[in-house]
N, C-alpha and C positions, 0 to 999 in steps of 0.2 A: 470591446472587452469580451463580446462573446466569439468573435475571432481567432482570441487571442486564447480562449477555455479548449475552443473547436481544437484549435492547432496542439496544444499541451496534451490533452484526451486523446491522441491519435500518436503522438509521440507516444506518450506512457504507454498505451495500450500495447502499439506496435513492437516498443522494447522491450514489455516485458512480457510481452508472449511468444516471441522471437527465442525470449534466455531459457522461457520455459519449454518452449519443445526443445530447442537445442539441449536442455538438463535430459530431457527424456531418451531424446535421440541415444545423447551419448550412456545415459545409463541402460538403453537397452541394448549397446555395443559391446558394454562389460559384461550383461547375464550373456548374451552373446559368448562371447572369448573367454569365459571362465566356463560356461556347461556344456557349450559346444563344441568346441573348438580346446578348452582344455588346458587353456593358455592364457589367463588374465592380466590383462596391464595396468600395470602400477599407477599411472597416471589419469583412470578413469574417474577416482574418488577425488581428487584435488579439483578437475574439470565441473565435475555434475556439481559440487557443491558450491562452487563459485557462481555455474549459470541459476542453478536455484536459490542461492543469497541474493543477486541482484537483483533475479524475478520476484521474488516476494519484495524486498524493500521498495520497488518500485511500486507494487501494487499497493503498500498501505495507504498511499494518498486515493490510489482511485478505487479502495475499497470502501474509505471513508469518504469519500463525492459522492459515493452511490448510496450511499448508505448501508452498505455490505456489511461492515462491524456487528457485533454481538454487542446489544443494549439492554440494558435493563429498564425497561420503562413502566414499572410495575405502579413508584412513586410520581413518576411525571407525566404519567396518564391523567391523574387525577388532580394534577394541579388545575387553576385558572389559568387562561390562555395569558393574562398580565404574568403574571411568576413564572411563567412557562418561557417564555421571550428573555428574562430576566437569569433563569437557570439554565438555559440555552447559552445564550450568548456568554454569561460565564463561565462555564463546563468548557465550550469551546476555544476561549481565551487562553484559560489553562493548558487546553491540551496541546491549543498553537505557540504557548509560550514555551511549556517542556519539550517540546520537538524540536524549534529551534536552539532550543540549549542543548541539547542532543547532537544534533548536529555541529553547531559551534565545537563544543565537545571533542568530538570524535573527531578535527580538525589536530589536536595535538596529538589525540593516536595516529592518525598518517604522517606528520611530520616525525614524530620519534621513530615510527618505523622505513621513514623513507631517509633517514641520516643514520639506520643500524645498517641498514640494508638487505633487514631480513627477506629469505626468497623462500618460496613454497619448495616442498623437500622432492619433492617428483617431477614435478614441471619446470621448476625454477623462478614463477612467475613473484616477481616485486609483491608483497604479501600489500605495500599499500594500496597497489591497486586495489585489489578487492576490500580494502578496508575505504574506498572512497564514496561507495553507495552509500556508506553513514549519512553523509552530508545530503548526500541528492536525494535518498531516499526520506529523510527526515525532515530536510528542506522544504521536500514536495505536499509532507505529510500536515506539516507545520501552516503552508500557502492555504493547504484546504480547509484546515481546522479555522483557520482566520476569518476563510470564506465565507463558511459556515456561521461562525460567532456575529459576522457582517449582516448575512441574509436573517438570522433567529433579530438581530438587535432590531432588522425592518420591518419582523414581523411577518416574514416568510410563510406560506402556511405551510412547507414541504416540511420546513424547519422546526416547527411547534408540534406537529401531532406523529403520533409512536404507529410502530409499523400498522397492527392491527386496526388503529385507526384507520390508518390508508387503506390499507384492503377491506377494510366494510364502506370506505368512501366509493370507492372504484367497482366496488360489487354494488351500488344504489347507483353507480352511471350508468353500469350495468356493460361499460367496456371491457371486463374481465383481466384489467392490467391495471397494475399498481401508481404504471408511473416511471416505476424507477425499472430500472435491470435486473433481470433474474440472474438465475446460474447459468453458465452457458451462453449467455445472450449477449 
């Protein structure tokens, strides 16, 4: 299983830091050809938005593995570590149960738009294609949320205690790291 996390975490990562400099790449091609050069191409805005859609959809799953999301743990700080496992694992049920319906979802947006046959106005690209990260990005978003509801039901301790916690745990190991991934890391 954890082969199987290794392999998926290296995918994700790789793909979507790949869409995200290719988004940069090419939006720095348009300040490029439109201040420089004087001559802007139409087809820059269609491109950068599509590698930046993928990039982020991709990333919500491995923002929430890492714990990277914006939490509020003001109330579940102060829960008992019992209610805590209890509000975990259901918090994350929910959130894995909405993402798959999301993506389920957004399955009849690509099929409607892949029998209109609508196509992006500048590039020409099949607008379903880019509308197919719904699934894989929600998919993936959905897998983790599961995880997570999986590890908080065993009683995980990553899973039970809020950022602050960890960093005053890690600051008494006195390793000066959290644990998890920072920015940039």
């Amino acid at each position: 299983m954890k082969k199987l996390f290794k392999w998926l975490d290296h995918i994700e990562e790789g793909l979507a830091g790949v869409l995200f400099i290719g988004g940069v790449v090419v939006s720095l091609y348009g300040v490029f050809t439109r201040y420089v050069l004087n001559a802007p191409e139409s087809w820059i805005t269609e491109i950068f938005e599509f590698l930046l859609t993928w990039s982020i959809f991709i990333g919500f799953g491995l923002a929430l593995k890492d714990n990277r999301h914006i939490q509020v743990e003001l109330l579940f700080d102060v829960l008992p570590k019992g209610l805590k496992r209890i509000v975990a694992t259901i918090s994350n049920l929910i959130g894995g149960g909405f993402s798959f319906y999301l993506a389920y979802s957004s399955i009849e947006l690509i099929t409607l738009s892949k029998e209109q046959g609508i196509k992006t106005i500048d590039v020409g690209i099949p607008i379903w294609i880019s509308y197919l990260v719904l699934p894989i990005g929600m998919g993936l978003l959905g897998f983790y949320f599961f995880v997570k509801a999986y590890r908080a039901a065993k009683g995980d301790h990553r899973e039970l205690i809020g950022e602050i916690e960890q960093l005053y745990e890690s600051m008494q190991n006195g390793d000066g790291k959290s644990g998890e991934k920072g920015v940039g890391a």
